[in-house]
N, C-alpha and C positions, 0 to 999 in steps of 0.2 A: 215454798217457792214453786211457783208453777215452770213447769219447758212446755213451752208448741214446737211441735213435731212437725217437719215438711213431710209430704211423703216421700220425697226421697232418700229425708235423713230415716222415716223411720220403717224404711226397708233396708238402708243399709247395718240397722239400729237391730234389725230381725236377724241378717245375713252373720251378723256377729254375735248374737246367741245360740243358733243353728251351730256353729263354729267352733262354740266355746263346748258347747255340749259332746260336739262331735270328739274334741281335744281330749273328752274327760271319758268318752267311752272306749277311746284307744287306749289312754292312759291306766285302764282297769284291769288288774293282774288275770291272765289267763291261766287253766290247767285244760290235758286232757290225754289218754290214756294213747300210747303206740305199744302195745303189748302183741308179743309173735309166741303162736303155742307150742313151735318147736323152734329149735335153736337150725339153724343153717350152717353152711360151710364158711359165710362170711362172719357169723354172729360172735362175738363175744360173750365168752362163758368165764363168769366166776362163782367160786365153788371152796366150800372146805367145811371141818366140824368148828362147833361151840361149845366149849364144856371148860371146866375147873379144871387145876391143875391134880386132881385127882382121878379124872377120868369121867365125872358123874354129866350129860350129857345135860345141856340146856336146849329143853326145846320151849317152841313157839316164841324163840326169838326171830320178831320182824327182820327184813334184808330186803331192798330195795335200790334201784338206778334212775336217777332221774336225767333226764335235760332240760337246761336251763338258762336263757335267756337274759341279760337286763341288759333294758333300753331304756331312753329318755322319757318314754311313756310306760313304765313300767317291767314287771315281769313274766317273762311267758314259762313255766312247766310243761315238760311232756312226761310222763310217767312209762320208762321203759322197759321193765323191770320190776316182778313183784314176787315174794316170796315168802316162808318162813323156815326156820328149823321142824327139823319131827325128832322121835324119840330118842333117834341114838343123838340128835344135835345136827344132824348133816342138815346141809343148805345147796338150791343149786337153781342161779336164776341164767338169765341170757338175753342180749340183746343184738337190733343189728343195728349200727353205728350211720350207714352209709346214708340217709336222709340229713342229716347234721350236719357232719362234717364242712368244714367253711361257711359259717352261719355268721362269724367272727369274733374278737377278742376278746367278748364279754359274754362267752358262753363255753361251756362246760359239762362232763357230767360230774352228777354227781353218786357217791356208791356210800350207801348208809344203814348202820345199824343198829337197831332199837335195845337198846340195854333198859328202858327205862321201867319194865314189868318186874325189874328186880328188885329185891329189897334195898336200900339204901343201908338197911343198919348190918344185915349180912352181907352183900358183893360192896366190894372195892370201889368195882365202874356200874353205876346205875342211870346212862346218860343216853341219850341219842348222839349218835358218833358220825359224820360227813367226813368222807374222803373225797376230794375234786381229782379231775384230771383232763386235762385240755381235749377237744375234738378235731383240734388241729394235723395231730399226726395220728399214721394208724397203724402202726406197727404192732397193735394190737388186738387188731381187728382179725377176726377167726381164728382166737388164740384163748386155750384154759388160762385161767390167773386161779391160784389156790391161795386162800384166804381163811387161815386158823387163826380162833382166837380163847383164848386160856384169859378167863375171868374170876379170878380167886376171889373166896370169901374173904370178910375185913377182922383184922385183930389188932385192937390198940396197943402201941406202946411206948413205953417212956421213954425218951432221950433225956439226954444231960451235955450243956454243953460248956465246956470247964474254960476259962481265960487269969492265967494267972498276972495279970498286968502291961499283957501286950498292948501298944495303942490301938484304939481302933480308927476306921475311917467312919466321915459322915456318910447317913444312908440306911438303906432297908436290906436287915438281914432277915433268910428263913433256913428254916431248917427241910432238907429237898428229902425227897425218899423216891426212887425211881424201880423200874423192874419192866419186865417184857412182859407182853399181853398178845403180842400180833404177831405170826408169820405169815409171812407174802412169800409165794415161788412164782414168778414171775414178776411183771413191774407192768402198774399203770402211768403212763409218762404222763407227767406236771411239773413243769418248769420251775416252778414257784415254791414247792413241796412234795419234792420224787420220795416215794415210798422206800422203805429199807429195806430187806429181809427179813429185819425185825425190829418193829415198831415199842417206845415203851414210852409207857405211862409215867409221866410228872404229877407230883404232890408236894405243895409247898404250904409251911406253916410258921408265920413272922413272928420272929424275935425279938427284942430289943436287948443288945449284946452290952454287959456292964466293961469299965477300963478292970474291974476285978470279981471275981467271984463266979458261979455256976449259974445258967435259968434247966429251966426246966420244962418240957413240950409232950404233949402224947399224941403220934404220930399213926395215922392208920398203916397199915403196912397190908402186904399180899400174903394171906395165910399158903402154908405149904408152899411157899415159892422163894428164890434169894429178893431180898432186897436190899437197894445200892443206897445208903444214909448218909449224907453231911450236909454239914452248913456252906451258903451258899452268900454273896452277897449281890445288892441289889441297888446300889446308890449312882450318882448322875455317870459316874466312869465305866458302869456296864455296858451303858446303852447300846446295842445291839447284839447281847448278848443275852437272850429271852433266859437262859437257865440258871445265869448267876456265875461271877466269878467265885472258885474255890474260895472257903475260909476256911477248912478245915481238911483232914485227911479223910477219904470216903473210906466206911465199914458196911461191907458185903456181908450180911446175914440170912440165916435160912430162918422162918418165922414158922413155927411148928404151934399144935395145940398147948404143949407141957412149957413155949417159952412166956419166962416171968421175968428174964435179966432186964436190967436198964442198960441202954446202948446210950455209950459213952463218946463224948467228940470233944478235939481240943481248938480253941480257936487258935487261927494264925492270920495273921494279915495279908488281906489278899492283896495280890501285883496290878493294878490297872493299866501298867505300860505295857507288860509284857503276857496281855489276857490270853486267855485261852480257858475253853467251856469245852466240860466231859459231861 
């Protein structure tokens, strides 16, 4: 099929590819670096070691602060913040906040840190880790935040988890394993997700729980460290409860080289009326 073209349709015809192009160059995600080579009296300083719960230091673990934009056209990065650990594990980056601030609702920084150089089959957490926190308030602007983080190596181990003929509910059971990895002394404010004191690691691994008998799970755990074990449930009456109603009593264990015991849990039926998540 042929079109004839008026000239005026086919300048309006132009004015509308110029247009679309121009839509698609906005719309292309930006980065680019605001890095300051000393810290100021306004600047935000966070700071702490990385190492095992033994003491052994992880260096040349990456640590970085971004800011971060999204909009209808995309996303824009400012990179505020760069760093790593040295020998002993110490870290210590810094930024100054005051260019951001009020940028609006869909921007934040972010504070992230690279685990991923780790071995998977020895550390626990081998992951790239984001923490956000709004730029809205600054209450922690020209303020240290100390930020330790204990990354134990991994040692499998057996659970068992016993139901002598209780009912169960329909739904998805796991078996949780939780433990501490993160101290914070001070607080990044996020409305959404305010940091704790102390931040811990979830590990969850699904069951399918019988009306009788035992199963059986091998669970990684955090060498040299306690860790918190029970069954957890996960069917349509959790819903907003990300960790799982109890089904079982949690057992606090300390996970050493020399342990070979099987850790033991009994089911019990968990309450969906009366939820509540530990």
């Amino acid at each position: 099929m042929h079109i004839n073209f008026s000239k005026a349709s086919w300048l309006r015809f132009k004015i509308a590819i110029l247009l679309s192009v121009s839509v698609l160059a906005v719309s292309c995600d930006r980065e680019e670096d605001d890095l300051i080579p000393q810290p100021t009296e306004t600047s935000t300083i966070i700071s702490g070691h990385i190492e095992t719960p033994e003491g052994k230091p992880l260096s040349g673990i990456s640590v970085s602060v971004d800011f971060k934009v999204t909009g209808l056209f995309g996303t824009s990065v400012i990179h505020k913040a760069k760093g790593t650990t040295d020998k002993s594990g110490f870290y210590k980056i810094f930024f100054d906040a005051s260019n951001e601030i009020g940028q609006g609702m869909h921007s934040g920084y972010v504070f992230s840190v690279d685990f991923s150089s780790l071995s998977q089959d020895d550390y626990i957490i081998s992951e790239k880790l984001d923490y956000g926190f709004t730029a809205i308030k600054g209450e922690w602007s020209g303020s240290t935040i100390k930020c330790d983080f204990t990354i134990p190596h991994k040692k499998l181990v057996n659970v068992t988890v016993a139901n002598s003929g209780i009912s169960i509910l329909n739904g998805e059971y796991a078996v949780k394993n939780e433990f501490p990895y993160l101290t914070v002394a001070g607080y990044l404010l996020d409305a959404k997700n305010p940091w704790n004191d102390v931040a811990i690691w979830h590990i969850y691994e699904s069951v399918e729980m019988p009306m009788n008998g035992t199963i059986s799970v091998t669970m990684p755990c955090a060498l040299n460290g306690k860790n918190s074990l029970r069954l957890v449930y996960h069917g349509d009456e959790s819903i907003g409860y990300p960790n799982g109603i109890p089904a079982s009593e949690a057992k606090t264990v300390e996970i050493t080289d020399k342990f070979n015991d099987t850790i033991e849990l009994n089911y019990r039926t968990p309450d969906p009326v009366n939820r509540w998540d530990n």
